[in-house]
ROTOR-806007 format. One line per field, with one value per atom (N, C-alpha, C): residue number from 0; residue in one letter; atom name; x, z, y. Coordinates in pm, whole numbers. Atoms other than C-alpha are relative to their C-alpha. Layout:
BEGIN
nr	NUM;...
rest	a;...
atom	CA;...
X	X;...
Z	Z;...
Y	Y;...
REM end
This chain:
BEGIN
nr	0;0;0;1;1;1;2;2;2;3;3;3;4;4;4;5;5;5;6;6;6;7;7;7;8;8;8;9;9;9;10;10;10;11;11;11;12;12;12;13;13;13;14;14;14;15;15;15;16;16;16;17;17;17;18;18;18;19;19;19;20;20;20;21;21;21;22;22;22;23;23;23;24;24;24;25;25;25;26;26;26;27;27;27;28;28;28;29;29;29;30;30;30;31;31;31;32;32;32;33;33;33;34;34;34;35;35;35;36;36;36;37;37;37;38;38;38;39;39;39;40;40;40;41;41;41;42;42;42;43;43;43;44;44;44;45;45;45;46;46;46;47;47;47;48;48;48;49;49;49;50;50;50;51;51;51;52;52;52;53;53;53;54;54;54;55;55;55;56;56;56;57;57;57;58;58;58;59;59;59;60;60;60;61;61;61;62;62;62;63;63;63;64;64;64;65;65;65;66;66;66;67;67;67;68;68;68;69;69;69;70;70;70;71;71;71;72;72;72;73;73;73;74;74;74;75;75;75;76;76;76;77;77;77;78;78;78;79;79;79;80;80;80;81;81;81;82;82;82;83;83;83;84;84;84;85;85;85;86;86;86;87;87;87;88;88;88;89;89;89;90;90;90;91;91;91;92;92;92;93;93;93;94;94;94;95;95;95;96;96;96;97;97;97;98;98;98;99;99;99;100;100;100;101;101;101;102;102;102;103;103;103;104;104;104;105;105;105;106;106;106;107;107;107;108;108;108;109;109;109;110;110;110;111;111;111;112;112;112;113;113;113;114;114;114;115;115;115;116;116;116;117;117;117;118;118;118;119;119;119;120;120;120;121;121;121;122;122;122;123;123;123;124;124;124;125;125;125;126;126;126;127;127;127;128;128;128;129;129;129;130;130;130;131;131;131;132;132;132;133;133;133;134;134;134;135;135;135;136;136;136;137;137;137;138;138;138;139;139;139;140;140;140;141;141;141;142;142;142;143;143;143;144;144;144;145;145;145;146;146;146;147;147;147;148;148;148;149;149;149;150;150;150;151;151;151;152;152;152;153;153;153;154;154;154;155;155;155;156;156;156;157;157;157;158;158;158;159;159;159;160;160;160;161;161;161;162;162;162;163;163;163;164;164;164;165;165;165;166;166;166;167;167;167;168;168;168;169;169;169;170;170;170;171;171;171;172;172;172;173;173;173;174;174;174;175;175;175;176;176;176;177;177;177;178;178;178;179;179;179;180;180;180;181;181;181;182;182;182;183;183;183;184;184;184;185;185;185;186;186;186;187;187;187;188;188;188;189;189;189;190;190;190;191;191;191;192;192;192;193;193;193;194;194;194;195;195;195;196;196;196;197;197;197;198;198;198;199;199;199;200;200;200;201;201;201;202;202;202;203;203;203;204;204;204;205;205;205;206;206;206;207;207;207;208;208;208;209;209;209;210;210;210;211;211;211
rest	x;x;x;x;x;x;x;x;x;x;x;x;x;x;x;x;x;x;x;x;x;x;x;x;x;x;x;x;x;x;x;x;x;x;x;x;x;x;x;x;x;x;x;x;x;x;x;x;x;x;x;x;x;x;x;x;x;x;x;x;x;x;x;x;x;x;x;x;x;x;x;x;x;x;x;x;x;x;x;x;x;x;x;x;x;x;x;x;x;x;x;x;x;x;x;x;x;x;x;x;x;x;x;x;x;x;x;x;x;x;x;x;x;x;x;x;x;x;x;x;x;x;x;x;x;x;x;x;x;x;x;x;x;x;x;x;x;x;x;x;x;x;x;x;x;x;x;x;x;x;x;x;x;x;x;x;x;x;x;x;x;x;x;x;x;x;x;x;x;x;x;x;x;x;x;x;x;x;x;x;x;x;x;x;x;x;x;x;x;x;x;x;x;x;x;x;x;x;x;x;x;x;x;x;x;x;x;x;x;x;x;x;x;x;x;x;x;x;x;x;x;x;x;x;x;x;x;x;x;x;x;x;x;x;x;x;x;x;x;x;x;x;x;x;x;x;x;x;x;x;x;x;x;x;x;x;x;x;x;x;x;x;x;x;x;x;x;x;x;x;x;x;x;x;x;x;x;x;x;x;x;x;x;x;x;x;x;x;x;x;x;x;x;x;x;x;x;x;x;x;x;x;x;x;x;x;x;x;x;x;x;x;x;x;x;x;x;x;x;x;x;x;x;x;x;x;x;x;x;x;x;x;x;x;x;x;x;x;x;x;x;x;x;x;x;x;x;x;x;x;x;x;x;x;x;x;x;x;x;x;x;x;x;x;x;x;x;x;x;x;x;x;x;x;x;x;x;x;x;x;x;x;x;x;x;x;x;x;x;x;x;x;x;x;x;x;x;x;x;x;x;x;x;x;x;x;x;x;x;x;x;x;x;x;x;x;x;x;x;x;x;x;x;x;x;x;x;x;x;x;x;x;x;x;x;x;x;x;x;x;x;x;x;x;x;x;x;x;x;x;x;x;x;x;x;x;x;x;x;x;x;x;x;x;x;x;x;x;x;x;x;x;x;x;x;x;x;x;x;x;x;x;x;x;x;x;x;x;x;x;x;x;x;x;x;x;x;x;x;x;x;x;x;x;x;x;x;x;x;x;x;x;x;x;x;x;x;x;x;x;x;x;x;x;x;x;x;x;x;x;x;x;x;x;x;x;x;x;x;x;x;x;x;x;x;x;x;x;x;x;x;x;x;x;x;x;x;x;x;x;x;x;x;x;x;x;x;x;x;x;x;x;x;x;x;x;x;x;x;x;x;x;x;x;x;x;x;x;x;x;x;x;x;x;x;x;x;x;x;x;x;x;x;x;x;x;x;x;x;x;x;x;x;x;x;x;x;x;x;x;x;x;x;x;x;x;x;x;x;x;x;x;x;x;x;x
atom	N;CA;C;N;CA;C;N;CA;C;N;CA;C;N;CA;C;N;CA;C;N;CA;C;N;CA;C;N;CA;C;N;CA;C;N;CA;C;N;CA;C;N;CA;C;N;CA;C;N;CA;C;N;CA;C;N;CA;C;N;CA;C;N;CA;C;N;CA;C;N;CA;C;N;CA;C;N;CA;C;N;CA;C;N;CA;C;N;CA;C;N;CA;C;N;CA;C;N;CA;C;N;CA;C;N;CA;C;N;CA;C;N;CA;C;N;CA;C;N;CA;C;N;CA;C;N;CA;C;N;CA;C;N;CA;C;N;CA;C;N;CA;C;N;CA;C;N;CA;C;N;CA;C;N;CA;C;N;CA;C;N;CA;C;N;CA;C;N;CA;C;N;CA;C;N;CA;C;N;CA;C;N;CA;C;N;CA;C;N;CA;C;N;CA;C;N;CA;C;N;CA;C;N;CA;C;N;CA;C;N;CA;C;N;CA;C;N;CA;C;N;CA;C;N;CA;C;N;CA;C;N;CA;C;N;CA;C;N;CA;C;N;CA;C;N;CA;C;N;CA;C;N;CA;C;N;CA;C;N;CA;C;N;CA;C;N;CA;C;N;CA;C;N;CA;C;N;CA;C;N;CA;C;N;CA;C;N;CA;C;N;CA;C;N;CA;C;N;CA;C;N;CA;C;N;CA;C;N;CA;C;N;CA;C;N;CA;C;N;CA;C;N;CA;C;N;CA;C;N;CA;C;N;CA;C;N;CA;C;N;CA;C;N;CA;C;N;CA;C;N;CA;C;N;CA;C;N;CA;C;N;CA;C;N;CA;C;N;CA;C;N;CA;C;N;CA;C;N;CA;C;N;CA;C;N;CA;C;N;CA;C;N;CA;C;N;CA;C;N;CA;C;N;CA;C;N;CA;C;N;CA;C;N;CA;C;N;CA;C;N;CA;C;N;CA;C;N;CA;C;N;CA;C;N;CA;C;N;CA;C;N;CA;C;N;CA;C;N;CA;C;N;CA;C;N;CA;C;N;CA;C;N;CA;C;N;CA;C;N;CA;C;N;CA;C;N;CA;C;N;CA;C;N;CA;C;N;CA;C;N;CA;C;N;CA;C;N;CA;C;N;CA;C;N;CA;C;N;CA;C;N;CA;C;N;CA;C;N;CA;C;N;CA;C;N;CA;C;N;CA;C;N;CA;C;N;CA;C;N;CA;C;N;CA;C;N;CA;C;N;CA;C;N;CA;C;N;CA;C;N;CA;C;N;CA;C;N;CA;C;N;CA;C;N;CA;C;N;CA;C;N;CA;C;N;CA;C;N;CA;C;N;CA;C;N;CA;C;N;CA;C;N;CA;C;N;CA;C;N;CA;C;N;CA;C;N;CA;C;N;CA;C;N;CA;C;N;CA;C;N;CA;C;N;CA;C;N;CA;C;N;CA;C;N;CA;C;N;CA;C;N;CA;C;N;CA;C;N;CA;C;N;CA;C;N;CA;C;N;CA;C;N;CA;C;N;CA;C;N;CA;C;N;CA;C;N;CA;C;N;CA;C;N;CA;C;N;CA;C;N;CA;C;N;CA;C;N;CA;C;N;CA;C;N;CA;C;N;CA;C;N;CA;C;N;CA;C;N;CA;C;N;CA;C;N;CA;C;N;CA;C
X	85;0;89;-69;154;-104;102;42;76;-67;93;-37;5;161;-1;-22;47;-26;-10;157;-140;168;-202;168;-42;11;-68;118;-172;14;20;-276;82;-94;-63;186;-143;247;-12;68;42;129;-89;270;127;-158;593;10;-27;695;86;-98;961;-14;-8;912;62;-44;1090;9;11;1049;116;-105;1369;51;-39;1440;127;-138;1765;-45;12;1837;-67;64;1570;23;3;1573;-57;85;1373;2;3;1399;-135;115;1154;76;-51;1249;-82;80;1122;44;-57;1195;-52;17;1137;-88;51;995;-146;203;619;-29;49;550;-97;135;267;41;-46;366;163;-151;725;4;27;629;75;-28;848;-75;91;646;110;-61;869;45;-152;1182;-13;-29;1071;-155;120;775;53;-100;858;-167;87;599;-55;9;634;-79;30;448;-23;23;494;-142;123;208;42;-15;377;131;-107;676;91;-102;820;-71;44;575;-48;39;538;-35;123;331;90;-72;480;-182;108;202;69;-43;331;-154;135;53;-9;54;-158;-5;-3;-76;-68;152;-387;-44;91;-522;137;-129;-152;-63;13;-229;-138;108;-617;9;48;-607;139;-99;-256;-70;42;-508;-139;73;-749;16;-130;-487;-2;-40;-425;-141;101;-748;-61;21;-819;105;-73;-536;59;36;-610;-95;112;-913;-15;-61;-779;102;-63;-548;-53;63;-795;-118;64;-1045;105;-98;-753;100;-90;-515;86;-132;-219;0;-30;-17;-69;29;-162;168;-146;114;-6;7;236;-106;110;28;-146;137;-301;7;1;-236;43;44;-154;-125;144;-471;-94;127;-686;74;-29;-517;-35;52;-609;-78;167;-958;-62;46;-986;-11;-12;-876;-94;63;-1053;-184;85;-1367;-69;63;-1351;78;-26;-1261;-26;101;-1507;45;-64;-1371;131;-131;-1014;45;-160;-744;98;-136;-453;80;-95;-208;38;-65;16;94;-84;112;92;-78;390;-8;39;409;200;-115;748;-44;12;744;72;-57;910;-124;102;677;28;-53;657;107;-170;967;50;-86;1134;29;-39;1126;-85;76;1060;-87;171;726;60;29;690;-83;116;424;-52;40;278;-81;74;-13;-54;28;-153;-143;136;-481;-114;153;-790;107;7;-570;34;-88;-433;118;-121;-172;153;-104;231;96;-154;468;84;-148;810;55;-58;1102;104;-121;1334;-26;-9;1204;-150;140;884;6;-37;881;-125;124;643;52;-12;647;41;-25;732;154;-109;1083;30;-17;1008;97;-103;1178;178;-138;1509;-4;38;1464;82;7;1372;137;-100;1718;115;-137;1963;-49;11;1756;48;-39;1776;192;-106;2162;57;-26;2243;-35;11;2028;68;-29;2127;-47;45;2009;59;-60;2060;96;-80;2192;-18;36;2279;-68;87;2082;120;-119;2454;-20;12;2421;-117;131;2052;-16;33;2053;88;-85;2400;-45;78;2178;-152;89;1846;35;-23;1985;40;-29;2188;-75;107;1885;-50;96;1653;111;-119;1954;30;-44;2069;-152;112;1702;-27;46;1542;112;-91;1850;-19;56;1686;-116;142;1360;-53;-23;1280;-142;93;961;-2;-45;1122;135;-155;1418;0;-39;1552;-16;-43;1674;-77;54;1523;44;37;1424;29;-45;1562;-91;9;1404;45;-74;1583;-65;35;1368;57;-6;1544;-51;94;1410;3;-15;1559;-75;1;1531;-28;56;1401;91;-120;1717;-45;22;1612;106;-72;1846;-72;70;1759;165;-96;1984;-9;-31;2082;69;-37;2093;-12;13;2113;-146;173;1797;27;11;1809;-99
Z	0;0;0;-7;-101;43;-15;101;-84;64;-60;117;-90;131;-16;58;12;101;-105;155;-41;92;102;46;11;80;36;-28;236;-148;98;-5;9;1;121;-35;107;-6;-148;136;-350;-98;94;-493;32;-67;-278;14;-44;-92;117;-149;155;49;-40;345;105;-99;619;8;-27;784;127;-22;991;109;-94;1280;82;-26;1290;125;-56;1478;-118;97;1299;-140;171;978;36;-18;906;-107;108;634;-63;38;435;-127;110;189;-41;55;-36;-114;64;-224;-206;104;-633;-62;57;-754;-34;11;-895;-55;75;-925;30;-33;-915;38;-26;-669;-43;60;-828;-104;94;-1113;-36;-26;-1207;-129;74;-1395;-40;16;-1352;97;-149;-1105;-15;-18;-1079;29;-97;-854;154;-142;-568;91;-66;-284;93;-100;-98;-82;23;-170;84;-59;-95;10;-52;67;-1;-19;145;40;11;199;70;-80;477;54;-83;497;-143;94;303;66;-72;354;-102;85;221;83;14;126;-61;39;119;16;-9;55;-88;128;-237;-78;50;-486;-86;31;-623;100;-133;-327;73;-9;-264;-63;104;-566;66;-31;-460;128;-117;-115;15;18;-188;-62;95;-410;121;-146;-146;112;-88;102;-81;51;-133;-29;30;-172;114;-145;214;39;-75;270;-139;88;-58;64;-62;133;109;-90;444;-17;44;307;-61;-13;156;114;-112;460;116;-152;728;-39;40;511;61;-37;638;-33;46;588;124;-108;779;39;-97;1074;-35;-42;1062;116;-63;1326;-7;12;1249;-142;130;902;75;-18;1080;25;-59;1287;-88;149;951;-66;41;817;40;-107;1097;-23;-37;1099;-139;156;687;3;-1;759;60;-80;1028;-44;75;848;-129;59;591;74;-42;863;-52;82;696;-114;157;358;-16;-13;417;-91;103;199;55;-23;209;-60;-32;307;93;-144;594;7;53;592;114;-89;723;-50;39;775;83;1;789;-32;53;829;137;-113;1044;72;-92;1263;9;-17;1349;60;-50;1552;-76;92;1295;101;-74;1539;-113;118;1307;105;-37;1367;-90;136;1207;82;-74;1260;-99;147;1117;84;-14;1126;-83;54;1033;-143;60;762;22;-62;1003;100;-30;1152;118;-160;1473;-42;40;1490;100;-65;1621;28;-5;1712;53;-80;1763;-3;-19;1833;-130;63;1635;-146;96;1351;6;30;1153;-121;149;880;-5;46;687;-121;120;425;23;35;299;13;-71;452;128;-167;780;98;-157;1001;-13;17;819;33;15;803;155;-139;1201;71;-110;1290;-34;-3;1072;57;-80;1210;149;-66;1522;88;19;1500;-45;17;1323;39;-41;1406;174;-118;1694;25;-45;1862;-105;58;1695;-177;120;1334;-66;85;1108;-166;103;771;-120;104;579;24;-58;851;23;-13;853;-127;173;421;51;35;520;99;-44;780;-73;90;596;-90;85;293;6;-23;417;51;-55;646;-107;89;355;-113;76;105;27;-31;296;27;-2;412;-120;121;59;-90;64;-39;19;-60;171;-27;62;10;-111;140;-322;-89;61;-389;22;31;-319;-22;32;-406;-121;160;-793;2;-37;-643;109;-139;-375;-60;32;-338;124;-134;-39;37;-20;79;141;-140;341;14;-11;472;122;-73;648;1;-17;760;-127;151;441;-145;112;197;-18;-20;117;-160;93;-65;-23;31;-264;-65;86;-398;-21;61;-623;23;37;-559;-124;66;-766;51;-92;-655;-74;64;-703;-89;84;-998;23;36;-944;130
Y	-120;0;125;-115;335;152;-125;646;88;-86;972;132;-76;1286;145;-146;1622;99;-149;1945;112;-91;2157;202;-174;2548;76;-107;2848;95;-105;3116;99;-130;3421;-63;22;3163;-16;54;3107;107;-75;3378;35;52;3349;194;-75;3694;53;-44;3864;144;-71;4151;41;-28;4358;128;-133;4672;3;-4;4798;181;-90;5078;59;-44;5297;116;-105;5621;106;-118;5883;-77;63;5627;-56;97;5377;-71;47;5139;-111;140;4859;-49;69;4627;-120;84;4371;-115;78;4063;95;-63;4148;-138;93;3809;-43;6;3763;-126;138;3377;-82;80;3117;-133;114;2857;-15;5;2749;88;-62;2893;150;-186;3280;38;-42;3467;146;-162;3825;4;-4;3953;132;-134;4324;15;-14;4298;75;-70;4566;-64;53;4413;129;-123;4811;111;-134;5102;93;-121;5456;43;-59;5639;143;-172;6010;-29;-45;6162;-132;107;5933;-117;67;5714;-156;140;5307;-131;133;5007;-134;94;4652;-99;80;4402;-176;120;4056;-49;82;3766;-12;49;3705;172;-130;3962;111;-76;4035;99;-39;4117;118;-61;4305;117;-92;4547;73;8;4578;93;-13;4640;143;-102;4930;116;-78;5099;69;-51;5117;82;-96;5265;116;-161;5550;59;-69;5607;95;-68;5678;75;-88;5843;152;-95;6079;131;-106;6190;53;-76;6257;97;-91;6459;147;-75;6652;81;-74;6654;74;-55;6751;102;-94;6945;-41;47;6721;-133;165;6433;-128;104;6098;-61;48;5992;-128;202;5616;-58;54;5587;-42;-18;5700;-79;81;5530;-188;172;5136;25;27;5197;-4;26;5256;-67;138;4969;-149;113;4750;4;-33;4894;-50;27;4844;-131;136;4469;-58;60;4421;-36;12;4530;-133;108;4221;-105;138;3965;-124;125;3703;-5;7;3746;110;-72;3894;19;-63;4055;-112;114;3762;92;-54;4010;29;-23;4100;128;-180;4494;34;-84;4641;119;-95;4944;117;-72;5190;140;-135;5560;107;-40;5848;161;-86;6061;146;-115;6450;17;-7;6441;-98;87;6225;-180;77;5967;-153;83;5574;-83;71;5398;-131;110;5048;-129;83;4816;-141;95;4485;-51;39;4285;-111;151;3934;81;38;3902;103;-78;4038;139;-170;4376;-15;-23;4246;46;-88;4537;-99;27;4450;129;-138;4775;-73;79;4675;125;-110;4917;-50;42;4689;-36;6;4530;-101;83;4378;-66;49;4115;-61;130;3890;-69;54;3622;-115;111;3317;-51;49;3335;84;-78;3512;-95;91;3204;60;-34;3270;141;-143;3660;18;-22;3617;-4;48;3439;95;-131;3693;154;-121;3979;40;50;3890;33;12;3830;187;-119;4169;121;-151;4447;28;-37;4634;191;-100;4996;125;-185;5358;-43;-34;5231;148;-198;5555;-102;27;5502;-111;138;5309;-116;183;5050;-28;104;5023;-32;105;4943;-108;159;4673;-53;75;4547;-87;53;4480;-23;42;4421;-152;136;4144;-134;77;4021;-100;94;3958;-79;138;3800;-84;143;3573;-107;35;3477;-55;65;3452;-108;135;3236;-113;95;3008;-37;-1;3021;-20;-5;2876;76;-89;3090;147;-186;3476;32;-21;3632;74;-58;3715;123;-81;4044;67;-15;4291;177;-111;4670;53;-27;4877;140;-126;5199;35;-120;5419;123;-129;5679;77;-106;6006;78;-104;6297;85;10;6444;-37;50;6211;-140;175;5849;-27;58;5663;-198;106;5410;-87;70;5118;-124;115;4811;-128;102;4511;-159;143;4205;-120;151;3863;-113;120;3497;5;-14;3426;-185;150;3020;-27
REM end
């Protein structure tokens, strides 16, 4: 008698994703794998998983990437119209909490995504926050990831970060995090997207990596 033993896959790995959000002194970084595939499947290696919202402020949508695209478009839409009703930018803050609240709203039929959220506050001080599916929020001081190689992610984060980086050593920290991570992962990777936001200026770099 031969059994057979199938792995059933959740849906928010259906399209393979890495995310990580990242907390220096007055910086704040997010980053993102680049890979857009179905199951094993690559389809395209210039899928950024992050989008900007305002000046210093970006959301990363790992999960199902439909519902990625969808539910980013939605975000700009609420925080279009607060902008117009308030005549100011929405804080990282008040922007997770109506993220939570948007999620939480289709509990029963969810968005299969898991948002982080990166941005630096009126005193420049960095916010970053993440949350499962239905909008249970997480603040950390240190760092927030999601995806389909969070375990690895977890153990070089972990290991590297440390208190008050300046914005050089918070990109050769995250950078290295998620590389070595998605090397470990055969559904994300085939390069990666960095953003560094200072009070300044938000320094973006595109890296290149293993494609196998």
């Amino acid at each position: 008698k031969i059994q057979i033993f199938c792995h059933q896959m959740s849906i928010l790995q259906h399209n393979g994703s890495s995310v990580i959000a990242m907390a220096g002194k007055n910086c704040v970084a997010i980053a993102s794998d680049t890979r857009f595939g179905i199951d094993a499947q690559t389809i395209a290696f210039d899928f950024s998983k992050v989008w900007q919202i305002s000046d210093k402020l970006f959301v990363g949508l790992p999960g199902l990437l439909t519902d990625s695209q969808t539910f980013s478009e939605k975000l700009k839409f609420r925080v279009n119209m607060y902008r117009l009703r308030e005549e100011r930018e929405m804080s990282p803050r008040v922007f997770s909490n109506m993220v939570a609240s948007l999620l939480y709203e289709k509990r029963f039929g969810p968005y299969f995504v898991e948002p982080l959220i990166a941005g630096l506050d009126d005193k420049n001080e960095p916010f970053i926050s993440g949350m499962d599916l239905i909008g249970a929020p997480v603040l950390a001081k240190d760092f927030v990831l999601a995806g389909t190689a969070d375990e690895a992610m977890f153990g070089m984060a972990e290991s590297l970060w440390r208190p008050d980086l300046s914005p050089e050593d918070l990109f050769e920290v995250i950078s290295q995090t998620l590389m070595s991570a998605f090397d470990r992962d055969a559904i994300s990777g085939w390069g990666a997207v960095v953003h560094v936001i200072t009070p300044d200026q938000v320094i973006t770099r595109t890296l290149k990596t293993r494609q196998d």
